[in-house]
C-alpha positions as CSV (number, residue, x, y, z in Angstrom):
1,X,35.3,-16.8,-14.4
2,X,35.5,-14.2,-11.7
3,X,33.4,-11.7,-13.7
4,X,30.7,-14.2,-14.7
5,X,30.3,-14.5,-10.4
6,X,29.8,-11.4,-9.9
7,X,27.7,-10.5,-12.6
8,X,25.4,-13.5,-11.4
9,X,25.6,-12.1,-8.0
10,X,25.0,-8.5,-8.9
11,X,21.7,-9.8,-10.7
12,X,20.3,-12.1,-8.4
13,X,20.8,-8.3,-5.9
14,X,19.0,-6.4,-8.7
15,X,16.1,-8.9,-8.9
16,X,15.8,-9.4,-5.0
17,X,15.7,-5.7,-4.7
18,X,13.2,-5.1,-7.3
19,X,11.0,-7.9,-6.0
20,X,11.0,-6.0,-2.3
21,X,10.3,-2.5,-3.9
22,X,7.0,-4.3,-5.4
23,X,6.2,-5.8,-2.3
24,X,6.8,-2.4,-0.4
25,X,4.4,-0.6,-3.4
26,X,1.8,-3.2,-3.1
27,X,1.4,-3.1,0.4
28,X,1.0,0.5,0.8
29,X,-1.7,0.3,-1.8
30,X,-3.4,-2.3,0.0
31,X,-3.3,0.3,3.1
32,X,-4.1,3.4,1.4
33,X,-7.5,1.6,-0.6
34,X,-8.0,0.0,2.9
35,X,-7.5,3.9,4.5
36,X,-9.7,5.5,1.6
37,X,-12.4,2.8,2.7
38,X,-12.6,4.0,6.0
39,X,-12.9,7.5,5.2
40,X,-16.1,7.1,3.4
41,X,-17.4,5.0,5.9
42,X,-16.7,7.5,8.7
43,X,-17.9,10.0,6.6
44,X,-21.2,8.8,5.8
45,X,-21.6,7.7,9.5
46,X,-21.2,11.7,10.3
47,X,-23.3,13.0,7.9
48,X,-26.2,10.0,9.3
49,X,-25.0,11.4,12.9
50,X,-25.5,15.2,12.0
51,X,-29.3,14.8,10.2
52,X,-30.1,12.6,13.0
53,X,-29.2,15.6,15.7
54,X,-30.1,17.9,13.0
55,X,-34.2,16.2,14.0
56,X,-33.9,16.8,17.7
């Protein structure tokens, strides 16, 4: 009886932890794609910036 307790235990731990390590991975994708979007943005802006000053 004891056993079967902790075994339960021990898995519900295993799933919780896997379930926050998913979280963890998915939000730091969400930042990096969010990251990688602003990157090109600012990028484009500077080459627009640099053809513009590049006329004067």
């Amino acid at each position: 009886m004891m056993t079967t307790t902790l075994f339960v235990i021990a898995g519900i731990l295993l799933v919780a932890v896997i379930a926050r390590q998913l979280v963890f991975i998915y939000s730091r994708t969400l930042l990096l794609r969010k990251d990688a979007a602003i990157t090109r943005v600012r990028i484009r802006e500077e080459k627009e910036y640099l053809f513009i000053k590049g006329l004067y």
